[in-house]
N, C-alpha and C positions, 0 to 999 in steps of 0.2 A: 577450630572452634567457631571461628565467623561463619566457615560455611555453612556448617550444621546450623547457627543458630537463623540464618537467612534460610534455610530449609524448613526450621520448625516455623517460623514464623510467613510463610510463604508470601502472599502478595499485602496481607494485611500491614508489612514496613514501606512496601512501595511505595516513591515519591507520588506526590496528588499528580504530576505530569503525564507521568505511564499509566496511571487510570483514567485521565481522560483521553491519550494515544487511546487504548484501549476502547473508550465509548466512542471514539469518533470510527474507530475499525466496524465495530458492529453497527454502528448506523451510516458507512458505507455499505456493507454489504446489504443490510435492508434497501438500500436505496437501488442496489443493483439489481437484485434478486426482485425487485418491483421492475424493472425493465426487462426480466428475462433471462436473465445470468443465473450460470450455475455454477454454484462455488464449488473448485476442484481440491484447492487448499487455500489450510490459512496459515500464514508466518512461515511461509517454507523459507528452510536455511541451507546453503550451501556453505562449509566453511565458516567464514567472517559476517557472510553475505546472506540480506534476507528478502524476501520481498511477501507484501502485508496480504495480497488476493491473488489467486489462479483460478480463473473463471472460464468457463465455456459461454459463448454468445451464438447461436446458429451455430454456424461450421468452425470459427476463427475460438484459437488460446487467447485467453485475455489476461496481461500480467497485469496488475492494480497495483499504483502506490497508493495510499492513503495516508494526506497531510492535514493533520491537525494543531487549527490557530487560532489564538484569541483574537474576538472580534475587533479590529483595528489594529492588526499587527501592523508592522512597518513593513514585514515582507509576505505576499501572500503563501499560501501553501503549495501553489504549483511554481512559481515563482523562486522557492526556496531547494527545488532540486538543482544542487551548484554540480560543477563538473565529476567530483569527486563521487558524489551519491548516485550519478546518472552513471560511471564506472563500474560501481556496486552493482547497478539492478541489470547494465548489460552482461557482468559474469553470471548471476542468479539463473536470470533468463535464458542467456545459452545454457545453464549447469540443466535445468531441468529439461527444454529442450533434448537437451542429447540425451537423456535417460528416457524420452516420449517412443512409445511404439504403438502403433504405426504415428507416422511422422504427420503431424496436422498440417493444411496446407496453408492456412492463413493464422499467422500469429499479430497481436496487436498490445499495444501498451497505451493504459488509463488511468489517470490520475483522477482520483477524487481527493476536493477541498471538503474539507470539515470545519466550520466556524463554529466556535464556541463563546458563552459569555460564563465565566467562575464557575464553569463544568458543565451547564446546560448548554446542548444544542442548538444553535438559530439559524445555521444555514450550512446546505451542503452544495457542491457544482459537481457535476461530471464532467472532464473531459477526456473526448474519446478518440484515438488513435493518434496518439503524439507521440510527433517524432523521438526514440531512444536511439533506435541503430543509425541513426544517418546522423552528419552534424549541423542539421538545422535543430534550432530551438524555438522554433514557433509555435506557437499555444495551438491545440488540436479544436474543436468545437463545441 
């Protein structure tokens, strides 16, 4: 019965949280798509595991996470991928990976911040090519 009634009632029960996740998704990907990117998917899931953009940039896959925060979090949004979520987006990223033909020669991973204030947008960052597969955790640029 919950399920059906979470189906008829689709995203109009959704917590305010997942709808502004959601508005920060799509004004990432404006903001990529202004640089050149081309969205290959959105919310691809593997399993458990999802990750928010699959982009082409020139020649290189671009996997996007997109972290949305209200302005003055305590913890920023690129800041807030901890060990366990940066696990997640390296199975994702190998899962799609290995299903990729022919095999791209440069793959890269991007984090876009999204600040928000009570649902409006005030700032977004790109950063681009930060380190996933190695175990540095240095903020890209």
């Amino acid at each position: 019965m919950v399920s059906f009634l979470k189906r008829m009632l689709g995203r109009a029960s959704e917590p305010e949280s997942a709808a502004i996740g959601r508005r920060g998704e799509r004004e990432a990907e404006k903001l990529l798509k202004r640089k050149g990117y081309q969205i290959l998917a959105r919310n691809w899931r593997s399993g458990r595991d999802e990750i928010d953009l699959i982009c082409l940039h020139g020649k290189a896959v671009v996997f996007v996470e997109v972290r949305t925060r209200k302005v003055g979090a305590l913890v920023s949004g690129y800041d807030s991928i901890d060990r366990r979520k940066r696990e997640a987006l390296r199975r994702v990223c190998r899962s799609y990976f290995g299903m990729m033909k022919p095999k791209p020669i440069t793959l890269r991973f991007d984090v876009v911040e999204i600040e928000h204030d009570e649902g409006t947008i005030t700032a977004s960052r790109h950063f681009d090519d930060v380190p996933l597969f190695s175990k540095s955790s240095n903020r890209g640029g």
